[in-house]
mmCIF file of the N, C-alpha and C atoms, coordinates in Angstrom:
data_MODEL
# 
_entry.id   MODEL 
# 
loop_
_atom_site.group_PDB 
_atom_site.id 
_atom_site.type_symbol 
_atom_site.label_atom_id 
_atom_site.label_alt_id 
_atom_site.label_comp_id 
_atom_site.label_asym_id 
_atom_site.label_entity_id 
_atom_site.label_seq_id 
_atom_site.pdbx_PDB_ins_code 
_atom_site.Cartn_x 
_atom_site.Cartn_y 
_atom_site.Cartn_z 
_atom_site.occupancy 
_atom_site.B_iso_or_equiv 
_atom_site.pdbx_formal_charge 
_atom_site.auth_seq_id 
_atom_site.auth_comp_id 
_atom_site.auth_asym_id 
_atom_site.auth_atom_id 
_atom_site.pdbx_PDB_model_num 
ATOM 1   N N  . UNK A 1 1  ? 0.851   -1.169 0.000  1.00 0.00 ? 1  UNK A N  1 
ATOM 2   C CA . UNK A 1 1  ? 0.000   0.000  0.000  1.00 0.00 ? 1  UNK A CA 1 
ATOM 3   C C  . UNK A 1 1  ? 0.900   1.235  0.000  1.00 0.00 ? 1  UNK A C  1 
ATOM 4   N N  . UNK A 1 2  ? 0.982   2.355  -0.751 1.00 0.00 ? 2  UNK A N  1 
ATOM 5   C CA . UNK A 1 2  ? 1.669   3.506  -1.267 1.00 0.00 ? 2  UNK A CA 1 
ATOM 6   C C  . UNK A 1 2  ? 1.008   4.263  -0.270 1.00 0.00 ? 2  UNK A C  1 
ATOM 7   N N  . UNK A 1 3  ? 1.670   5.557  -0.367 1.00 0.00 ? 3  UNK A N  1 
ATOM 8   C CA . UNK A 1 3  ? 1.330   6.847  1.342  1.00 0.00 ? 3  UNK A CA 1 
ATOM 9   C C  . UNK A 1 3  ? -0.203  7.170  0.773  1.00 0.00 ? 3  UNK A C  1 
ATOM 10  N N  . UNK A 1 4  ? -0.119  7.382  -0.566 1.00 0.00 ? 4  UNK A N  1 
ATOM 11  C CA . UNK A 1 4  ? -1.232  7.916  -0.962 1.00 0.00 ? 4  UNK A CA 1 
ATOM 12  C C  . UNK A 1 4  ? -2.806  6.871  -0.824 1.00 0.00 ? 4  UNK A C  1 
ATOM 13  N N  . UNK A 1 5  ? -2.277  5.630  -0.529 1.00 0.00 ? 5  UNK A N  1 
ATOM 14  C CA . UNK A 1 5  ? -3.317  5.073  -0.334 1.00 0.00 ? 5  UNK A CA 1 
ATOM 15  C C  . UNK A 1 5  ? -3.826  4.436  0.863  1.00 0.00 ? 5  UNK A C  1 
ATOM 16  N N  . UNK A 1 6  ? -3.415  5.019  1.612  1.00 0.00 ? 6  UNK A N  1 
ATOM 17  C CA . UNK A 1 6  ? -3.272  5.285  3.366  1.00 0.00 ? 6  UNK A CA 1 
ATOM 18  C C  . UNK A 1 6  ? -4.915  5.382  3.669  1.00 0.00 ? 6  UNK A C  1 
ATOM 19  N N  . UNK A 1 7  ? -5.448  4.602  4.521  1.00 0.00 ? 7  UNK A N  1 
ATOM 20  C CA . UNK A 1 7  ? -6.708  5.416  4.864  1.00 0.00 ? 7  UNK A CA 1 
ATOM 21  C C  . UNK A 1 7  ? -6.649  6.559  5.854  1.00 0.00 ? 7  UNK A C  1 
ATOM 22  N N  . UNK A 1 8  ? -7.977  7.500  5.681  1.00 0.00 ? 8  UNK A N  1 
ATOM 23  C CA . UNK A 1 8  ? -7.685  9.196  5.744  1.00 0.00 ? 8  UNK A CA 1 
ATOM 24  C C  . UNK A 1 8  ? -8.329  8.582  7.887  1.00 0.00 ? 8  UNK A C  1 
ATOM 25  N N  . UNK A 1 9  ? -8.000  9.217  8.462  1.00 0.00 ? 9  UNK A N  1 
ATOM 26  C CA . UNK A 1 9  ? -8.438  9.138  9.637  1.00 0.00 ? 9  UNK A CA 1 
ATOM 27  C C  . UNK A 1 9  ? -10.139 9.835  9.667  1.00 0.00 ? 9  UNK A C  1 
ATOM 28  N N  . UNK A 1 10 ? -10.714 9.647  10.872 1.00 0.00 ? 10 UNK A N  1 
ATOM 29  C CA . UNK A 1 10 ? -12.041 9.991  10.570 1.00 0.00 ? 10 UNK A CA 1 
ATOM 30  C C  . UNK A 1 10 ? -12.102 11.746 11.032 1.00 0.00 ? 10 UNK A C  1 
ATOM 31  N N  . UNK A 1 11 ? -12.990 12.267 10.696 1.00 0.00 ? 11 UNK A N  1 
ATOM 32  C CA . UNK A 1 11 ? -12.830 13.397 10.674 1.00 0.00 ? 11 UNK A CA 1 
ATOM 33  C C  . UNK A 1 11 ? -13.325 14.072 12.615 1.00 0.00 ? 11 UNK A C  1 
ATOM 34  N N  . UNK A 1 12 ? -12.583 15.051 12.704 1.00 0.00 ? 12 UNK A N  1 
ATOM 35  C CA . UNK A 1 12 ? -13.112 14.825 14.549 1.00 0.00 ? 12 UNK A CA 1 
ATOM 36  C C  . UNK A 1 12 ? -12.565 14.343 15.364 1.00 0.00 ? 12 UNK A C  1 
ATOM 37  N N  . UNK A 1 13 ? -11.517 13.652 14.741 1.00 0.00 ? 13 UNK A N  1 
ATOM 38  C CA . UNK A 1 13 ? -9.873  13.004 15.215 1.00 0.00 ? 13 UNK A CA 1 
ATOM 39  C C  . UNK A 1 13 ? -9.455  13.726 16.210 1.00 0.00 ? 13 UNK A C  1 
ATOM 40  N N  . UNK A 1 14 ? -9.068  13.775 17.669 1.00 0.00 ? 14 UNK A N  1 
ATOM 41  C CA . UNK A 1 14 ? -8.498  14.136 18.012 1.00 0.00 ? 14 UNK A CA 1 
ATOM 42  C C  . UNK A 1 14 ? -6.757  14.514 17.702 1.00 0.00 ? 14 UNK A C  1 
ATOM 43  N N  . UNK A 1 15 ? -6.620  15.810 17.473 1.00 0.00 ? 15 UNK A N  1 
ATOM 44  C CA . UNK A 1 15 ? -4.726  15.708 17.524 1.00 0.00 ? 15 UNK A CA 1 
ATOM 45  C C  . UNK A 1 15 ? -4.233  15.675 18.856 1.00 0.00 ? 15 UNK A C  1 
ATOM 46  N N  . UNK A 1 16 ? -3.833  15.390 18.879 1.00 0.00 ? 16 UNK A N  1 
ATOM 47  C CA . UNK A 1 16 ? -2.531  14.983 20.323 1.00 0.00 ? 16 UNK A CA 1 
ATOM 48  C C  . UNK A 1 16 ? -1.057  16.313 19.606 1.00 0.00 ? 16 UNK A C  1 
ATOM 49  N N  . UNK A 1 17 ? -1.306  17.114 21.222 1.00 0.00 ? 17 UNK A N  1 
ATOM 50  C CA . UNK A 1 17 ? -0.369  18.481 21.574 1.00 0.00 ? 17 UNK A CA 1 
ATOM 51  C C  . UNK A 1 17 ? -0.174  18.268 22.564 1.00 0.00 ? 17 UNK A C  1 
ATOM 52  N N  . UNK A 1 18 ? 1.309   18.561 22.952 1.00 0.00 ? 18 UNK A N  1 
ATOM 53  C CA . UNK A 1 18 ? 2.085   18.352 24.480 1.00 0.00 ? 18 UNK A CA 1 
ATOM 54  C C  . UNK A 1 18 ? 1.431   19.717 25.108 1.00 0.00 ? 18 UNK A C  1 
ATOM 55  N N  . UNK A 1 19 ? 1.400   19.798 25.917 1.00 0.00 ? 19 UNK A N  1 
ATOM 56  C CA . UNK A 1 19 ? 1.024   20.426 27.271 1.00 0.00 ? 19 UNK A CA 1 
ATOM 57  C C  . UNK A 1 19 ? 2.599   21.787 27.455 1.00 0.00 ? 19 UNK A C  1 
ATOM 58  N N  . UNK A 1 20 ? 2.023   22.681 28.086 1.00 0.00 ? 20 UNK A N  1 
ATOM 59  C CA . UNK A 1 20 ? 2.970   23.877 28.040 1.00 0.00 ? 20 UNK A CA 1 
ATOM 60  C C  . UNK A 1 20 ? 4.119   23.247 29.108 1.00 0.00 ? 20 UNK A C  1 
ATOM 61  N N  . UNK A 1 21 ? 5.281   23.615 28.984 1.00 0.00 ? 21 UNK A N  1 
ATOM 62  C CA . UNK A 1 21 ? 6.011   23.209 29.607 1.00 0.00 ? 21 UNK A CA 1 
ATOM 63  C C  . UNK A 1 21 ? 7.831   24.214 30.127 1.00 0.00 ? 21 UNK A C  1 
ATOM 64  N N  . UNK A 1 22 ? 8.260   24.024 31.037 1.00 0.00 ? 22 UNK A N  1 
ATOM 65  C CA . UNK A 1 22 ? 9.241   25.132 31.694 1.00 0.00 ? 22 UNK A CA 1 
ATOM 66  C C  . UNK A 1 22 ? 10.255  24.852 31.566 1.00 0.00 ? 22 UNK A C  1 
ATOM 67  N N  . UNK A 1 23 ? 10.450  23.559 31.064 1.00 0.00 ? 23 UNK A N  1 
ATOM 68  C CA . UNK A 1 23 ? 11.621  22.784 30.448 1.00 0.00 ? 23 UNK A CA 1 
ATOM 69  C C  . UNK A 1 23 ? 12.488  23.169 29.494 1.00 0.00 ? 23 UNK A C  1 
ATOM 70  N N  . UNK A 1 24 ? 12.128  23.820 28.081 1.00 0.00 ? 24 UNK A N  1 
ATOM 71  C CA . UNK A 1 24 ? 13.174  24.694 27.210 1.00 0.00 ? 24 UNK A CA 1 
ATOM 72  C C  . UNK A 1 24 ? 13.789  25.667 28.069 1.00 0.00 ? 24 UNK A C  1 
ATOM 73  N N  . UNK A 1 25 ? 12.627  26.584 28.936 1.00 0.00 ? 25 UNK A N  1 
ATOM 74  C CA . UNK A 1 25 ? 13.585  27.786 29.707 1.00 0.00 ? 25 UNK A CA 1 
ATOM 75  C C  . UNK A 1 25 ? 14.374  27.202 30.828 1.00 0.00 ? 25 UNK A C  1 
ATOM 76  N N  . UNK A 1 26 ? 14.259  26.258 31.397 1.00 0.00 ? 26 UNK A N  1 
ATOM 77  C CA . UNK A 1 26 ? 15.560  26.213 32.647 1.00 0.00 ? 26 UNK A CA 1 
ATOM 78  C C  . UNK A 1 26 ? 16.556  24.983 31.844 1.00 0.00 ? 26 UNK A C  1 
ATOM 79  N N  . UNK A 1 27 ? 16.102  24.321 30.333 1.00 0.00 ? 27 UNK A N  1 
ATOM 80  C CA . UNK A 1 27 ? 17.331  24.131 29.987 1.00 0.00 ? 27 UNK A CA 1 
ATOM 81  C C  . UNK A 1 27 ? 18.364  25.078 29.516 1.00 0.00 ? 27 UNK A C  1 
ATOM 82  N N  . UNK A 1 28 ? 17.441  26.290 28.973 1.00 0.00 ? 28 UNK A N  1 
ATOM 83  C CA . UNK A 1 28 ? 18.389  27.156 28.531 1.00 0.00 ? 28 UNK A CA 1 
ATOM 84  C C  . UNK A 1 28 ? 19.158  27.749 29.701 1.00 0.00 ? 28 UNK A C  1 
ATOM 85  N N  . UNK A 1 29 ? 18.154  28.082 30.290 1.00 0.00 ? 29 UNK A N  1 
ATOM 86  C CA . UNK A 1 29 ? 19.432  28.960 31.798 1.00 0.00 ? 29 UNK A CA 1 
ATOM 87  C C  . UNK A 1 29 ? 20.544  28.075 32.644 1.00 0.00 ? 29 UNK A C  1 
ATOM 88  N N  . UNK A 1 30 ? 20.280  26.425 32.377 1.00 0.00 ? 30 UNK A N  1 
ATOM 89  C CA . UNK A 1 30 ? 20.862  25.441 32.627 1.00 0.00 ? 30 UNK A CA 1 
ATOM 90  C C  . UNK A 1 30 ? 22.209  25.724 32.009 1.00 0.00 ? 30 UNK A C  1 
ATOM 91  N N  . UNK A 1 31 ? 22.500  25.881 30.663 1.00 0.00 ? 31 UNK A N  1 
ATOM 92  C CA . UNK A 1 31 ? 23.356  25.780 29.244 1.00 0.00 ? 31 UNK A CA 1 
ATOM 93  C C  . UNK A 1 31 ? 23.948  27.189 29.810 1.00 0.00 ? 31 UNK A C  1 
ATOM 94  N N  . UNK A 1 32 ? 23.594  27.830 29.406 1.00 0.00 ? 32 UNK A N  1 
ATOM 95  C CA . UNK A 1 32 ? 23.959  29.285 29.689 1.00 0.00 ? 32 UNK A CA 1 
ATOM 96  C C  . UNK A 1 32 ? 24.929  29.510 30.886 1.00 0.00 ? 32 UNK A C  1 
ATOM 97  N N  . UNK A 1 33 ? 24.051  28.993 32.396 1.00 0.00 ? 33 UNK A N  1 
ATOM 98  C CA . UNK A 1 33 ? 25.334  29.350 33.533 1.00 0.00 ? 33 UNK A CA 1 
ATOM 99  C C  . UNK A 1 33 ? 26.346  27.823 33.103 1.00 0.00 ? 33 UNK A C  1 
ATOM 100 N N  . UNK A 1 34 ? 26.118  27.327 32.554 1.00 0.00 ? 34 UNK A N  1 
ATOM 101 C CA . UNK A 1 34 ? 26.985  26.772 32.735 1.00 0.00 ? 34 UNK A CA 1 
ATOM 102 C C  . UNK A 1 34 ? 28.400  27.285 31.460 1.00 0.00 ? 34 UNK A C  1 
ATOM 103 N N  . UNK A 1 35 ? 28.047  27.701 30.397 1.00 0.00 ? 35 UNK A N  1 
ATOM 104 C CA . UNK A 1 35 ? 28.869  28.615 29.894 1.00 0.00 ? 35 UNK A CA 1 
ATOM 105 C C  . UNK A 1 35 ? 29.233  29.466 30.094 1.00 0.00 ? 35 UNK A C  1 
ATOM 106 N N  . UNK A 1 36 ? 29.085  30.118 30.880 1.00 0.00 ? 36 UNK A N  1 
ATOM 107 C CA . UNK A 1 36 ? 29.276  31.386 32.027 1.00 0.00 ? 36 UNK A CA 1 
ATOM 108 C C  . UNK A 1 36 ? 30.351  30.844 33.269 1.00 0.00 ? 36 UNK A C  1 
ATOM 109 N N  . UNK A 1 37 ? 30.014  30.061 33.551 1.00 0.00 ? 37 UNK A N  1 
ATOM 110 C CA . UNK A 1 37 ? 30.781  28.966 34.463 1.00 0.00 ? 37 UNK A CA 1 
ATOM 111 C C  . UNK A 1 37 ? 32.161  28.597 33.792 1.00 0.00 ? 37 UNK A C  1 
ATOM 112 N N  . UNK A 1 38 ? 32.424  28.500 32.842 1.00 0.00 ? 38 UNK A N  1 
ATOM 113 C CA . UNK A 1 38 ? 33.553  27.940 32.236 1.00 0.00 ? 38 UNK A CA 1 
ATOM 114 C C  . UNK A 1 38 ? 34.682  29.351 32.406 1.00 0.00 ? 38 UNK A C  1 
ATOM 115 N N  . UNK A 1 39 ? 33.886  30.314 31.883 1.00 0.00 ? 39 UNK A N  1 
ATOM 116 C CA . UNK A 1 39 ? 34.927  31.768 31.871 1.00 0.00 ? 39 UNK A CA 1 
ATOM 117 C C  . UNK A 1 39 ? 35.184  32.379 33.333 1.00 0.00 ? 39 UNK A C  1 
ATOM 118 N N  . UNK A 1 40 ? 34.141  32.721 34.249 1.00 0.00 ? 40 UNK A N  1 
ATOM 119 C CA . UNK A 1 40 ? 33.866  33.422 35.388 1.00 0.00 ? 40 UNK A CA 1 
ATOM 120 C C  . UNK A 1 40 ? 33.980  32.138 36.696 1.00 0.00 ? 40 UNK A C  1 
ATOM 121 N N  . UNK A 1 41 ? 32.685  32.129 37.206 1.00 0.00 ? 41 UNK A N  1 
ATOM 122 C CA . UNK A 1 41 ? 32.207  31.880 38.377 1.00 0.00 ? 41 UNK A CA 1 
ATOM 123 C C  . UNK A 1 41 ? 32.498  29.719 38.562 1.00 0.00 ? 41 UNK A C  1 
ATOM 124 N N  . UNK A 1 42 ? 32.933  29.176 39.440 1.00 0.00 ? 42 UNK A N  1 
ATOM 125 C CA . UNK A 1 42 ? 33.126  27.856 39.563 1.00 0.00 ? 42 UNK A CA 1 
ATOM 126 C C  . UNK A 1 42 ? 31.291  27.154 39.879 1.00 0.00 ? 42 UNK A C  1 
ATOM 127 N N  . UNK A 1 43 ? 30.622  28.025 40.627 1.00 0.00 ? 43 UNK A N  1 
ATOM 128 C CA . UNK A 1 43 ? 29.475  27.383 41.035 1.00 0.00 ? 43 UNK A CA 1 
ATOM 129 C C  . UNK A 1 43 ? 28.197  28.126 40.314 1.00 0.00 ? 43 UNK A C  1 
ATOM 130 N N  . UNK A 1 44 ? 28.448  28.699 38.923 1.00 0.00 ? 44 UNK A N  1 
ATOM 131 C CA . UNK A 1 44 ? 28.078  28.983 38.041 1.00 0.00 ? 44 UNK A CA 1 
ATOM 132 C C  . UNK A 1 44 ? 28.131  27.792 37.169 1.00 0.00 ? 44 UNK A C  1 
ATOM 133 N N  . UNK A 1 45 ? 29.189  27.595 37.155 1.00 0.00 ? 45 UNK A N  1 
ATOM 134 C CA . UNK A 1 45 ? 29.980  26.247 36.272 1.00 0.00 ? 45 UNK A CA 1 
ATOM 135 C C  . UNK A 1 45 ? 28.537  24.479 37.005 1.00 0.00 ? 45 UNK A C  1 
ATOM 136 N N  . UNK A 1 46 ? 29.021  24.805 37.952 1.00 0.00 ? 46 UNK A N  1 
ATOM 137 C CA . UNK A 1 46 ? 28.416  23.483 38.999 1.00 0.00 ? 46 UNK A CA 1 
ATOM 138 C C  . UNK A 1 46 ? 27.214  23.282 38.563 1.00 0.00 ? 46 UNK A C  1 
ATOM 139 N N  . UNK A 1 47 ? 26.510  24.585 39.009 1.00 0.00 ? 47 UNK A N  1 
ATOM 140 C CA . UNK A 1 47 ? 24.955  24.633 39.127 1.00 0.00 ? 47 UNK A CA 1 
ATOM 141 C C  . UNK A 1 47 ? 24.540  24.370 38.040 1.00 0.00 ? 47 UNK A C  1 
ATOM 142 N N  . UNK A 1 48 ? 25.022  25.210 36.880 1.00 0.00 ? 48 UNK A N  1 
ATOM 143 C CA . UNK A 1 48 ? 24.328  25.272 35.121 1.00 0.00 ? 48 UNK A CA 1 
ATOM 144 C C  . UNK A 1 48 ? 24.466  23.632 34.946 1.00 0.00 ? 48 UNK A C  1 
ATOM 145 N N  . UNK A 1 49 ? 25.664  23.030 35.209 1.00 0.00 ? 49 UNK A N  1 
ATOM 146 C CA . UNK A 1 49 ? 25.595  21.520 35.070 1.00 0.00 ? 49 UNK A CA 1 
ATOM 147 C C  . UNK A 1 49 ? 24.773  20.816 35.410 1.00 0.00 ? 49 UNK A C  1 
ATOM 148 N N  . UNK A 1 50 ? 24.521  21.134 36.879 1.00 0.00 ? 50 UNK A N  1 
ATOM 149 C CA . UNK A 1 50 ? 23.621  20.121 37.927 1.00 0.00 ? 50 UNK A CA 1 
ATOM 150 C C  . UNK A 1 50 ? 22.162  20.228 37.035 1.00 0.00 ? 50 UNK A C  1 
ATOM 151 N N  . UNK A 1 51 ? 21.417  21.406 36.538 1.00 0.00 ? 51 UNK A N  1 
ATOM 152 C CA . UNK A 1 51 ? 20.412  22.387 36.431 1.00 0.00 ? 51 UNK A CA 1 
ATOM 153 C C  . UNK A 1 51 ? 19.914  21.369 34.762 1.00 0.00 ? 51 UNK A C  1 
ATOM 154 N N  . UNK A 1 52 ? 21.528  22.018 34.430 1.00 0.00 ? 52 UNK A N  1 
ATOM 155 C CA . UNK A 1 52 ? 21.102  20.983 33.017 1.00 0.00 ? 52 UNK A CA 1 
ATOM 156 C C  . UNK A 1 52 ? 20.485  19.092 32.803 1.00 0.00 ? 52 UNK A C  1 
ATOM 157 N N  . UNK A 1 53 ? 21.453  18.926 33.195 1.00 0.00 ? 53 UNK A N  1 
ATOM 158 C CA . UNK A 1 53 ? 21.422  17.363 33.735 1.00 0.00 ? 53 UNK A CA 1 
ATOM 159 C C  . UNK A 1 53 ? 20.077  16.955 34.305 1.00 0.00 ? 53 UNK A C  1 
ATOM 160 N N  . UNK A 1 54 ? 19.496  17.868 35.695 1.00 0.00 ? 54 UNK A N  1 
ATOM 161 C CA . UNK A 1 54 ? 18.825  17.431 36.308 1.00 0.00 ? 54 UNK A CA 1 
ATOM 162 C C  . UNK A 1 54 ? 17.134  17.601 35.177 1.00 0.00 ? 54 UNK A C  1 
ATOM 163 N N  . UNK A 1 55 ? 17.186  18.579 34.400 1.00 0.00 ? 55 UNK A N  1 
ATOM 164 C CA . UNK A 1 55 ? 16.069  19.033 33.600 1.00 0.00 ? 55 UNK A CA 1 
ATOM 165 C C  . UNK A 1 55 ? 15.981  18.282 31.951 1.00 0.00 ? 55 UNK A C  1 
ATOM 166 N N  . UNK A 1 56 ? 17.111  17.712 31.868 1.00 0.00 ? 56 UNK A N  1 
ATOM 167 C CA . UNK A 1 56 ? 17.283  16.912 30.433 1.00 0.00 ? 56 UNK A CA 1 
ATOM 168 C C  . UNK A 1 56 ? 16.179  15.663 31.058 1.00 0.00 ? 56 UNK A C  1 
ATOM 169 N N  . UNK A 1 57 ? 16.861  15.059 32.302 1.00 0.00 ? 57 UNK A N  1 
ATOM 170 C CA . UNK A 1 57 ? 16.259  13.805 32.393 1.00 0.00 ? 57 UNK A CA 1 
ATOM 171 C C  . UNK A 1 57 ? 15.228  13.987 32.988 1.00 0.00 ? 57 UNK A C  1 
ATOM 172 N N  . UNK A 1 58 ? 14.588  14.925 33.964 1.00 0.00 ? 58 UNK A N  1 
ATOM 173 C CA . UNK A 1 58 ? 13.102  15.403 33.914 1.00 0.00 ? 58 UNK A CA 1 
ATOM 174 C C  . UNK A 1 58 ? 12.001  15.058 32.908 1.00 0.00 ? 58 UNK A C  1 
ATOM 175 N N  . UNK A 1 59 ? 12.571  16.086 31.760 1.00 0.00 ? 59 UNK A N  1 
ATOM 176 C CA . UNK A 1 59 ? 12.288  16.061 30.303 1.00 0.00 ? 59 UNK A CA 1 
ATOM 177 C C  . UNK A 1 59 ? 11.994  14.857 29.150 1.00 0.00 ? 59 UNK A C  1 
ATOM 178 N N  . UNK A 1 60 ? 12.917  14.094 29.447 1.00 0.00 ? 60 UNK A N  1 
ATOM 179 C CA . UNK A 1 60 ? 13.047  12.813 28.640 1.00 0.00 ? 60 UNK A CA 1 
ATOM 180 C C  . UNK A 1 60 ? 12.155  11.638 29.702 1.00 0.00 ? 60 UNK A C  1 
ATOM 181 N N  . UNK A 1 61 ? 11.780  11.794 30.800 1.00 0.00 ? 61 UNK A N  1 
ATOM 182 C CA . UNK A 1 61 ? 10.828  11.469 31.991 1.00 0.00 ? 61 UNK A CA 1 
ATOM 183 C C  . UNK A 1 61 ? 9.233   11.140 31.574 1.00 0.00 ? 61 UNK A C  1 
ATOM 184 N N  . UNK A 1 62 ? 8.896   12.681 31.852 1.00 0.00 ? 62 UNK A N  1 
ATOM 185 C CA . UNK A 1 62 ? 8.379   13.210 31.217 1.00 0.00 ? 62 UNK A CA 1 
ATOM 186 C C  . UNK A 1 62 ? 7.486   12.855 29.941 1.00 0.00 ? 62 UNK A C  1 
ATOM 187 N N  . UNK A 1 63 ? 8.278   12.966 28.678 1.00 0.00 ? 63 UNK A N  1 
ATOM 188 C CA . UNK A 1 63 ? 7.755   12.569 27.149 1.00 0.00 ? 63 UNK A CA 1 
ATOM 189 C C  . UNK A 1 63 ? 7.429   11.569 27.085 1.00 0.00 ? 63 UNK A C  1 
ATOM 190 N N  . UNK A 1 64 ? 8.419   10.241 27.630 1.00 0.00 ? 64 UNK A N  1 
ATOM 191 C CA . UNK A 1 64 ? 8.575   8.782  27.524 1.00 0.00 ? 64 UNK A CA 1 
ATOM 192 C C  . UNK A 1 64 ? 6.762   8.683  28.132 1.00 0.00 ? 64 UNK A C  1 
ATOM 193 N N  . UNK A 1 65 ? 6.776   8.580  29.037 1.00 0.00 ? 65 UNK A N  1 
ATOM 194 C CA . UNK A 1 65 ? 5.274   8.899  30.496 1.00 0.00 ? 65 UNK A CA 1 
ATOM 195 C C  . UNK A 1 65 ? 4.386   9.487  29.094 1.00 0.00 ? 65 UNK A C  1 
ATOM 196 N N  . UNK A 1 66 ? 4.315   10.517 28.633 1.00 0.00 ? 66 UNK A N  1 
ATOM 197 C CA . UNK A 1 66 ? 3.513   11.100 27.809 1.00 0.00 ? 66 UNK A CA 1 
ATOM 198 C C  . UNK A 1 66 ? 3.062   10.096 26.604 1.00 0.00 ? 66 UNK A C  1 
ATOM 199 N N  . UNK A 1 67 ? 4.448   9.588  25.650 1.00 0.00 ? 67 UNK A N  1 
ATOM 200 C CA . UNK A 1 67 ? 4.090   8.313  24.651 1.00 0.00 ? 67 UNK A CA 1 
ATOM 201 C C  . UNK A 1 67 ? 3.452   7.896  25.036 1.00 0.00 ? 67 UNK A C  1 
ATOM 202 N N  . UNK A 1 68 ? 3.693   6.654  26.054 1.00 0.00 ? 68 UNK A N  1 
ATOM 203 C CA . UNK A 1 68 ? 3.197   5.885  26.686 1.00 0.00 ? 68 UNK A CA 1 
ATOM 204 C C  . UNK A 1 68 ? 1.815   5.744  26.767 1.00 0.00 ? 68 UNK A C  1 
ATOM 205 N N  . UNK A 1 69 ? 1.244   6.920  27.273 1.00 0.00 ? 69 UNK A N  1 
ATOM 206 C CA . UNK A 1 69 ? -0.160  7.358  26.924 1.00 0.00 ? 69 UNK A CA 1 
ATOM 207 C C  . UNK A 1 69 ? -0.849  7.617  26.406 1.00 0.00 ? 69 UNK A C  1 
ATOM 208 N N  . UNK A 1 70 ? -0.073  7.698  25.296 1.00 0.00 ? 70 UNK A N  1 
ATOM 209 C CA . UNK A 1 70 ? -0.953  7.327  23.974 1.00 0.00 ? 70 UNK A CA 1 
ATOM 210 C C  . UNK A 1 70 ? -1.607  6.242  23.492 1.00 0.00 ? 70 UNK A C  1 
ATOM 211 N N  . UNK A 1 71 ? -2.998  6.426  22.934 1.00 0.00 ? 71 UNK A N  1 
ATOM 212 C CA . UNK A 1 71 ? -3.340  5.000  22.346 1.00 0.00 ? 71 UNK A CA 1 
ATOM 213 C C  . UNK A 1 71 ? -2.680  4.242  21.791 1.00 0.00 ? 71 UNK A C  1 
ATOM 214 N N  . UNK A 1 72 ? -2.919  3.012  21.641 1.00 0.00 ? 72 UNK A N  1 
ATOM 215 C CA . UNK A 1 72 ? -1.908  2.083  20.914 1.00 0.00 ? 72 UNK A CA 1 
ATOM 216 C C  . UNK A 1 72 ? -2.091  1.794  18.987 1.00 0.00 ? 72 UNK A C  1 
ATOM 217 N N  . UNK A 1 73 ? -2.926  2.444  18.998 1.00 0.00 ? 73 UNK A N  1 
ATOM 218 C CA . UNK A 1 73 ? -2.764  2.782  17.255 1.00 0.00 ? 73 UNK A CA 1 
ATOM 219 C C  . UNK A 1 73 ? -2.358  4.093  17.065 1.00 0.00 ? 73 UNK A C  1 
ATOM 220 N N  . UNK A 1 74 ? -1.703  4.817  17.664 1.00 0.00 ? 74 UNK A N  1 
ATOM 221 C CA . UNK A 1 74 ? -1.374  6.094  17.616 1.00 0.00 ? 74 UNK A CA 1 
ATOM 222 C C  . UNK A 1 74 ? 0.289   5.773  16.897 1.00 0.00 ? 74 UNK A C  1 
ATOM 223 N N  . UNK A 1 75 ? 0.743   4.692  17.343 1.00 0.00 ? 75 UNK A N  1 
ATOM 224 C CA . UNK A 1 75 ? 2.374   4.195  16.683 1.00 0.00 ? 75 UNK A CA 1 
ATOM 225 C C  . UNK A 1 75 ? 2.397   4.011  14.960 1.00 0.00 ? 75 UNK A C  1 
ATOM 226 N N  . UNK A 1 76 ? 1.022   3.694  14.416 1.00 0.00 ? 76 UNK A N  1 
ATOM 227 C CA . UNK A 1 76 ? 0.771   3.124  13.511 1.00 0.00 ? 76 UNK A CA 1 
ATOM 228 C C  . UNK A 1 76 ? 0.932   3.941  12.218 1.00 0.00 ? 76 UNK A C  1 
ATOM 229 N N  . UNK A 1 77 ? 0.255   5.404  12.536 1.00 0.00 ? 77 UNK A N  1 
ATOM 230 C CA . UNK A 1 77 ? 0.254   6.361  11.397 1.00 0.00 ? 77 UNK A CA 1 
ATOM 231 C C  . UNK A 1 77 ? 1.764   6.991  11.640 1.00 0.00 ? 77 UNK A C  1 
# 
């Protein structure tokens, strides 16, 4: 079966959208002191690390938990 001959989903379909989340901004401020950390401050350096680290795997937590919850023909399309 070719893409084009895909059946069309029904109309009224729910889309599936992640939920707002604080995670881009304290990875960025994560990244940031910690580049800041490298030139200046040692616990600039620490924290941006700890900050990063601790919010990547939050994050990846998180999404995995979110898949998951998806219906199980949701893998399919």
């Amino acid at each position: 079966m070719s893409d084009l001959e895909k059946p069309v989903p029904p109309s009224g379909e729910e889309i599936h959208l992640p939920g707002g989340s604080l995670h881009p901004l304290l990875l960025t401020v994560g990244v940031t002191a910690t580049l800041l950390g490298v030139t200046s401050f040692k616990f600039l350096l620490v924290g941006g690390i700890i900050l990063t680290v601790v919010v990547l795997f939050k994050w990846i937590q998180e999404a995995r938990a979110e898949m998951a919850s998806l219906p199980a023909h949701h893998a399919d399309h």
